[in-house]
C-alpha positions in Angstrom: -110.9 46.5 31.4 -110.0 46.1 27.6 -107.0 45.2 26.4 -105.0 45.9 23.1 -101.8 44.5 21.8 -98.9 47.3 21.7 -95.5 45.8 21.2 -93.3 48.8 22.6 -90.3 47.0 20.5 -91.9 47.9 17.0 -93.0 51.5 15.4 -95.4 49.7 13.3 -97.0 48.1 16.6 -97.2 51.0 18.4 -98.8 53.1 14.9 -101.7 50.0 14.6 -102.2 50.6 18.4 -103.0 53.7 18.0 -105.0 53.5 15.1 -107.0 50.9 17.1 -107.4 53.3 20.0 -108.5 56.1 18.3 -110.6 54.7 16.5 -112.7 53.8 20.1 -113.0 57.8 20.3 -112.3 57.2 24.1 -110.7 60.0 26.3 -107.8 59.5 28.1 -107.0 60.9 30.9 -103.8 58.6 32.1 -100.9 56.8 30.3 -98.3 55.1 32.0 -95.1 54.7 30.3 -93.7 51.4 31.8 -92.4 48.8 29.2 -89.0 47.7 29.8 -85.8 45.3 29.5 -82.7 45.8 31.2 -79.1 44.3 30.6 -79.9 42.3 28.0 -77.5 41.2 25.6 -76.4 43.2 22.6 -79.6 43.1 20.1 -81.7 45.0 18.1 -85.2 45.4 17.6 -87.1 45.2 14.4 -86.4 48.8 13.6 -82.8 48.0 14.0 -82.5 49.9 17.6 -80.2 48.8 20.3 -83.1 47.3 22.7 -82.9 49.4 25.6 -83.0 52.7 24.0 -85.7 51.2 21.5 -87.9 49.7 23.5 -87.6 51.6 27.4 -86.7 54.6 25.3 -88.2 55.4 21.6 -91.2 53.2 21.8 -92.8 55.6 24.9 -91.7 58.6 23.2 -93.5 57.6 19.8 -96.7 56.4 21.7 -96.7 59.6 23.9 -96.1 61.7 20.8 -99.1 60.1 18.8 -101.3 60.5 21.8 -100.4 63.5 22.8 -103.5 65.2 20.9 -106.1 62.8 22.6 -104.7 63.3 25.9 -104.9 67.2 25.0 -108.3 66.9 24.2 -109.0 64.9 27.3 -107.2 67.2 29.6 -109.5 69.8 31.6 -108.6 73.3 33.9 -109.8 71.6 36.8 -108.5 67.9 35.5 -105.4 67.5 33.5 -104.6 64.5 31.9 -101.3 62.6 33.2 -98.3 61.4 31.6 -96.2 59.0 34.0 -93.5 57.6 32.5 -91.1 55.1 34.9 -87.5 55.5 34.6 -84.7 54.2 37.8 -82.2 55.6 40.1 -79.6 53.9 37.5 -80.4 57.0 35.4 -77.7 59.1 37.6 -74.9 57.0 36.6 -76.5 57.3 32.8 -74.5 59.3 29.9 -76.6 60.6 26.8 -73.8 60.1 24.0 -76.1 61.7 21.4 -73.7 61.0 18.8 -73.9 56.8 19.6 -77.1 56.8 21.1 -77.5 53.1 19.7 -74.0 52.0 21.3 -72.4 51.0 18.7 -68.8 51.5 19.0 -68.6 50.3 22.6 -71.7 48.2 24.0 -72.4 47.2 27.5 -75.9 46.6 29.1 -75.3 48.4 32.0 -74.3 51.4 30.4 -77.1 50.8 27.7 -79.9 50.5 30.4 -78.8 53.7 32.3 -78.7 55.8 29.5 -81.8 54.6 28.4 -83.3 56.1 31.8 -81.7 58.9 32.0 -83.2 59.6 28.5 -86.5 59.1 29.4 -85.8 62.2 32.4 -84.7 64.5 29.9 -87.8 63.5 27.4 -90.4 63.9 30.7 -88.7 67.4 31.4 -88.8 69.1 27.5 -91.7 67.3 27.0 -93.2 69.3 30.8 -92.1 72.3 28.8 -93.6 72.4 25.6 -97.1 71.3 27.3 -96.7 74.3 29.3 -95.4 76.5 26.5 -98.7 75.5 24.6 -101.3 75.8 27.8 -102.0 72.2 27.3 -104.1 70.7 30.4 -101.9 67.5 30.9 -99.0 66.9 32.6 -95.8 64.5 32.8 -94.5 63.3 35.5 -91.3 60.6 35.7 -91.0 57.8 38.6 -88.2 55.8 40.3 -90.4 52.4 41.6 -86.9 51.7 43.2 -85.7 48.2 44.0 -88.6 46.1 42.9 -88.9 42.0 42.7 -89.8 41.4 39.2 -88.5 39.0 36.2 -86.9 41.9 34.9 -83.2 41.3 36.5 -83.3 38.1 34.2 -80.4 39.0 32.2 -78.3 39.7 35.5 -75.3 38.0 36.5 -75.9 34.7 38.2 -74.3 35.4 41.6 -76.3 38.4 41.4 -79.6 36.3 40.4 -78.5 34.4 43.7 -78.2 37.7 46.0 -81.6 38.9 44.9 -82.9 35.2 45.6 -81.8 35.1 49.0 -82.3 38.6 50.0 -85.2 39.5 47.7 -87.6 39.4 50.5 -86.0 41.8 52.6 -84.6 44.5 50.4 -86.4 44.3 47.7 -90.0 45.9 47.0 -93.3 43.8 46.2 -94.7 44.9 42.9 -97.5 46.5 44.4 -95.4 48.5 46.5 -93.3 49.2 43.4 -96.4 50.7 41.7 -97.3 52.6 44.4 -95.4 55.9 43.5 -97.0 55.7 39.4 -100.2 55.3 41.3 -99.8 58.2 43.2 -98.3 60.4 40.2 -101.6 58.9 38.3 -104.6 59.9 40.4 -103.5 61.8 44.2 -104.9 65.0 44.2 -101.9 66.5 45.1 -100.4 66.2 42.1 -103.4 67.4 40.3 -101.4 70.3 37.7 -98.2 69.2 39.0 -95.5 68.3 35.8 -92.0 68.0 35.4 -91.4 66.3 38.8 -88.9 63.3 39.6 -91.0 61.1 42.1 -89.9 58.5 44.2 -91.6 57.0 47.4 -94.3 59.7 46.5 -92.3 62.3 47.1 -90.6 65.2 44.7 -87.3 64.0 44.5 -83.9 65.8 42.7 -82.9 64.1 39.7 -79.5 63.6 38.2 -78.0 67.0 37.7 -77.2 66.3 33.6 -81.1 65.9 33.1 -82.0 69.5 33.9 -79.7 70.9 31.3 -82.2 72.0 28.2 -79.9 72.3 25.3 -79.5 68.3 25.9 -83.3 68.1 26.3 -84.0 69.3 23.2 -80.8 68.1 21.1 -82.5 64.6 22.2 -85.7 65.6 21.5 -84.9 66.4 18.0 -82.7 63.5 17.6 -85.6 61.1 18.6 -88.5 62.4 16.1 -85.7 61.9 13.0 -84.9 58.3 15.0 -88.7 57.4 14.7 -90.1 59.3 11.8 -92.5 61.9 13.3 -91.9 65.8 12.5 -90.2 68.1 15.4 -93.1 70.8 15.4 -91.3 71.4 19.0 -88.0 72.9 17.2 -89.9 76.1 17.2 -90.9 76.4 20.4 -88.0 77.7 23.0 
């Protein structure tokens, strides 16, 4: 095990990353998508993003755009290379407002965090298409861990911090049973050439109905490359 420093909060992190990476000349077969905050208070990053949508959102579609060739290269017939990126079930109550996609005329963390989900849906799906559309051997793949105990319900509410505390142990999932389904998605044979599923309990599972809709898939798609400064060689494809 190796690892590298990648703040998912910061294009330049994320760039140096990469640069560090592929300069290893490794292959990659896997990445998992994972980083996250969720209902934290109204704040930027150093790029000047609203958090959630910079960091759960942009910063996986910048590092999966700049590896994207080396997982290419690393993808086989008989082995593609996986993309698994984790959103939540909060993503059905999401809205994509693509023309305040930072929040800025009405901010609230709940609102914030799901549409940060529901974005990363809609990036797994057009991102499933163009991979197919170019006969690329890799695949992506988007997970709901559902209800897990972590640190990340931090920023809640304190009754709620009090609820989870007291009933944490029987509603909640461990971490390692929260991982279980972006394990699955990362190495079961079953899903071996399988993309643009919604996976939960390791099952194929129906999204929210908005992220199927591929004029907002790629509207969002396009959006995000200006948001993080990589061309949209996508636009052309349909």
């Amino acid at each position: 095990v190796e690892f590298l420093y990648c703040d998912l909060a910061s294009m330049k992190s994320i760039r140096r990353f990469v640069q560090q990476f592929r300069a290893k000349n490794c292959p990659l077969h896997v990445l998992v998508n994972n980083a996250g905050v969720m209902l934290v208070p109204e704040r930027k990053t150093e790029d000047g993003f609203e958090e959630h949508f910079g960091l759960n959102y942009l910063g996986h579609f910048l590092l999966t755009n700049l590896l994207l060739d080396t997982l290419k290269q690393s993808g086989t017939h008989s082995h593609s290379a996986r993309i698994i990126t984790v959103s939540s079930a909060t993503h059905y109550v999401g809205k994509l407002h693509l023309n305040d996609l930072q929040s800025r005329c009405s901010y609230s963390p709940h609102g914030a965090y799901a549409q940060s989900k529901l974005a990363l849906v809609l990036f797994t799906y057009r991102l499933q298409h163009l991979l197919t559309a170019n006969g690329s051997h890799v695949t992506a793949n988007v997970v709901d861990p559902g209800v897990v105990n972590t640190e990340l319900y931090q920023h809640v509410f304190w009754v709620v911090k009090v609820v989870k505390w007291m009933t944490a142990w029987l509603f909640f999932k461990s971490p390692e049973e929260g991982a279980s389904t972006t394990i699955y998605a990362a190495v079961s044979p079953e899903m071996e050439g399988a993309g643009g599923c919604y996976l939960y309990n390791e099952e194929r599972t129906k999204s929210a109905d908005v992220a199927y809709d591929e004029e907002l898939q790629r509207r969002l798609w396009t959006e995000s490359c200006k948001m993080v400064g990589i061309s949209d060689e996508a636009s052309r494809l349909p």
